[in-house]
N, C-alpha and C positions, 0 to 999 in steps of 0.2 A: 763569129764567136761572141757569146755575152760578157758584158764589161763587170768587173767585180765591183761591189757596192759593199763597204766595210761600214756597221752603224753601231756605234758605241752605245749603250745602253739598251742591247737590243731586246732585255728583259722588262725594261721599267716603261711608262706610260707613253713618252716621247718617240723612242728606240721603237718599241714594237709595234708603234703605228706603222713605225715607218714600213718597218718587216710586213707588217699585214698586208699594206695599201700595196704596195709593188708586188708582192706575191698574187694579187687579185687582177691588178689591172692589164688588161690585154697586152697594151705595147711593153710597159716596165718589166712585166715579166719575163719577157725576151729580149727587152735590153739588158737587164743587168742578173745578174745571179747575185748570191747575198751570203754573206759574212756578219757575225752578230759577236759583240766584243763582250766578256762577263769574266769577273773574276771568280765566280764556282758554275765550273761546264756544267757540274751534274744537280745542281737545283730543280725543281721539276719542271720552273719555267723555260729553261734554258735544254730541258729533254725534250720537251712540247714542240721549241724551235728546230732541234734536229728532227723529231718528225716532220716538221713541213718541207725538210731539205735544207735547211741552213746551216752551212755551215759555221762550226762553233770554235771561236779561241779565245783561252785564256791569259787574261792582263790586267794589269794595275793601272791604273789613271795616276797612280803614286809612284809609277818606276820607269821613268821614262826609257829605257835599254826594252822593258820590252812592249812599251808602242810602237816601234820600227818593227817589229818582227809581228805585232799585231795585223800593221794596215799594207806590209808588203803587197804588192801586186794590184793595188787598189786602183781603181779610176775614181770612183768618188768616197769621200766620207763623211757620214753625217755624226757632227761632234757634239755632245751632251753634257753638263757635267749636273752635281748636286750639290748646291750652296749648304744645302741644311744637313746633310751627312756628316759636315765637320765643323759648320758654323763658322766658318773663316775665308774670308775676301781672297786673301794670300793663297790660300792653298787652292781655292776653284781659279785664280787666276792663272798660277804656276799648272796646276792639271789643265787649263786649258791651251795654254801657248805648248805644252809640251803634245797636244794630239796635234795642234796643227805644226808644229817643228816635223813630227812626226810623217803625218800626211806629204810634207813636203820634200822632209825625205826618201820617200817612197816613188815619189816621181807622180804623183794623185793628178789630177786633170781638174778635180771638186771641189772644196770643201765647204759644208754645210754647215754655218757653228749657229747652236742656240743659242739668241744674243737676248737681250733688253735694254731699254733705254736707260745711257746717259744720267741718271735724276739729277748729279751733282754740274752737271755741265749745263744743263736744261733751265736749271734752277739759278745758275751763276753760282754757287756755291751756295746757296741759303737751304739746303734739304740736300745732306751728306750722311746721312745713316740707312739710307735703303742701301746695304753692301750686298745685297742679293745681285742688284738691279747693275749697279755700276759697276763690280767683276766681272760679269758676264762682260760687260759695253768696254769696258779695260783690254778683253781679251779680242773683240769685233776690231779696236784699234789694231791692234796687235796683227791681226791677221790680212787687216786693208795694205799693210805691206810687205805681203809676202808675196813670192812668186808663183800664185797658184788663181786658178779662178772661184771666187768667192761669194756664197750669198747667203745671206741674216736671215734666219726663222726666229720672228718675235713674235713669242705665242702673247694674249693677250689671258685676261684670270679665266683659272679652271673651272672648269662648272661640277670638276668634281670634288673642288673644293667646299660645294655646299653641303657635301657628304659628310667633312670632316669639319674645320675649320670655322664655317659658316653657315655649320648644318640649323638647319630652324629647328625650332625646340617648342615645347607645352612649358608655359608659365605654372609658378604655384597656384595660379588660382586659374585653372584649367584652360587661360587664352592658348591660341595657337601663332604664334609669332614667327617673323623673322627677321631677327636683330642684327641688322649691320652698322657697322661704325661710320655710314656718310647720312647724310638728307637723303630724303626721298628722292629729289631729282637728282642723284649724282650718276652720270653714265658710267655703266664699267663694260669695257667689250670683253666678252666674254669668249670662250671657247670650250667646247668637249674636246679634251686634248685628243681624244681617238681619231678626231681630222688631221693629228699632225702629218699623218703622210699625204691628205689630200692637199696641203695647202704647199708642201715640197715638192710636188711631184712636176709641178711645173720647171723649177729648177734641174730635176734630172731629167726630164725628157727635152729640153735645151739651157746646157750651162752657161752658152756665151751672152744668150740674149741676157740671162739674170746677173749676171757677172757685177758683184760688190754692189747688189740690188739688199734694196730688206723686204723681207716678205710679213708683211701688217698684220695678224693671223686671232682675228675672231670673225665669228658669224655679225655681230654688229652691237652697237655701242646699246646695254639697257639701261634706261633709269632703273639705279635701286627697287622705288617701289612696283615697279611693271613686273617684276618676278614674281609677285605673291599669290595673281591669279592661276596659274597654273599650279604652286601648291594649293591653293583652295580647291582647286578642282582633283588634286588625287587625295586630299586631305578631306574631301567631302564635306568639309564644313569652314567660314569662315577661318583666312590668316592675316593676321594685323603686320602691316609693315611696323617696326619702330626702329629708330634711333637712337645706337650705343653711344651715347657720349664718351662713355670710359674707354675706349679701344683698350684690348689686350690685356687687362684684368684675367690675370690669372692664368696667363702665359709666361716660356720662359721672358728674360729682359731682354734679349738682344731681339728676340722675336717681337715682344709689346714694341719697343723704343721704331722697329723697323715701319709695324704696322702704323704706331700712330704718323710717323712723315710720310708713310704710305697714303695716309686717308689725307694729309693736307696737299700732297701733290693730286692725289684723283681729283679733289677741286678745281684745284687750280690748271691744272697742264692735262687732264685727262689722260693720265697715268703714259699716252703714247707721246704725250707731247703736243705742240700747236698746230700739226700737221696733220694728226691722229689720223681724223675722218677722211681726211683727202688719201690720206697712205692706205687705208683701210677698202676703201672704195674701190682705189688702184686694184687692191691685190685680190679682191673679191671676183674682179675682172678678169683673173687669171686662171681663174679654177674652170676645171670640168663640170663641174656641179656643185651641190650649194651646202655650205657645213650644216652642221646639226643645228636645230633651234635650241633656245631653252624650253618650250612646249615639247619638244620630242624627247629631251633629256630626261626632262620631270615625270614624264609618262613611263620610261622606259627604265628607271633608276631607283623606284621605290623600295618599300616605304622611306616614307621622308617624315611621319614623328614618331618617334620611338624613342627617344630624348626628352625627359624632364627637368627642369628647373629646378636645384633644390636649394 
């Protein structure tokens, strides 16, 4: 009999890899059958997932009474939460200790939490405002003493974040740019978060070998300015790397304040820390096949200027 696979955000970008990749892959698919957590069943994305067979139940990441009734019967669960939905440390960490309380209550075999590094521990305290980064890694402690078997999905930056966030733009005076706030050579590993299920799936087709493992999760470390060939080539025409000195001009504050300690840790620690490439390396090892490139993303994700400067 397939083992139930309970995955909290089985609607948002993380969650519904997960759903996809295991729906597809030969063995997952018959290991596990799947349960998709949302607080409104009938959204369309959440109707989509009952067409593939997944089964749907409704919960609050804010009520902990009904995550126990969420993840019952669970063998694994892959835990998600969202910093930026309420912009508070406190509360993505409280939602998080409470799925894995939860999970553990259920008698789970898994649990799968989306972690991030440390910044303020990495740093020794000198770069303490990334509270994205250090809630999450608050709740990874948290969970290293529970009594369940445990393994860290650390996704590394979106690449669909060039979409939004970091999307390249036309200057006023017709350049084609793409302005991020590091030097040219600063690496950032990147990831098309749609890998996330490929990069977990090691995890659920053996939990013991990954057991309180973290899984390093981009395709591989770019310098800044090595992305801009590839928009040149769907952009048809030259794209100028440049450097934002200002970070976060014209962002909320907690967001600017986050990104600018953002851009001095990618310096300095390589956003994964001093171990980065060696943990990256690791876990690249571990896959079936190979994530998405940034060349395959920019190909396949256009257009990419449609944004001007004003």
């Amino acid at each position: 009999m397939s083992k139930l696979l309970t995955v909290f955000g089985a609607t948002g970008l993380q969650g519904g890899s997960v759903v996809d990749y295991v729906l597809q892959h030969p063995e997952l698919s018959k290991t596990y059958r799947l349960r998709g957590i949302t607080r409104d069943v009938s959204k369309p994305a959440a109707v989509a997932l009952k067409e593939k067979g997944v089964e749907l139940v409704k919960a609050d990441m804010d009520d902990p009474s009904s995550l126990v009734d969420a993840v019952a019967g669970s063998y694994a669960v892959f835990a998600v939460t969202n910093f930026w939905e309420k912009g508070s440390a406190e509360v993505e960490i409280r939602q998080g200790k409470a799925m894995a309380d939860a999970a553990v209550a259920a008698g789970a075999s898994l649990l799968i939490w989306s972690s991030l590094p440390h910044i303020s521990k990495i740093t020794n305290g000198r770069l303490t405002k990334v509270y994205h980064f250090d809630s999450k890694a608050e709740v990874e402690i948290y969970i290293r003493d529970l009594p369940i078997k445990s393994v860290f999905y650390m996704a590394g930056m979106y690449m669909q974040n060039f979409k939004t966030m970091f999307a390249p733009s036309i200057a006023e005076d017709g350049t084609y740019q793409l302005k991020l706030g590091w030097p040219a050579t600063t690496p950032l590993p990147l990831i098309d978060i749609g890998d996330t299920g490929l990069f977990v799936a090691p995890a659920l087709l053996d939990p013991a070998r990954y057991h309180h493992k973290r899984l390093t999760c981009a395709t591989t470390y770019y310098p800044s300015s090595s992305l801009v060939p590839a928009l040149s080539k769907a952009a048809g025409r030259e794209v100028k790397y440049v450097h934002n000195e200002s970070p976060g001009d014209g962002m909320p504050p907690a967001v600017a304040e986050a990104l600018r300690e953002v851009n001095g840790f990618m310096e300095e620690v390589k956003y994964y820390g001093p171990t980065g490439a060696e943990d990256l390396q690791w876990t690249l090892e571990q896959l079936e096949e190979k994530p998405t490139t940034w060349e395959s993303f920019v190909e396949a994700n256009g257009p990419w200027f449609d944004t001007k400067v004003t």
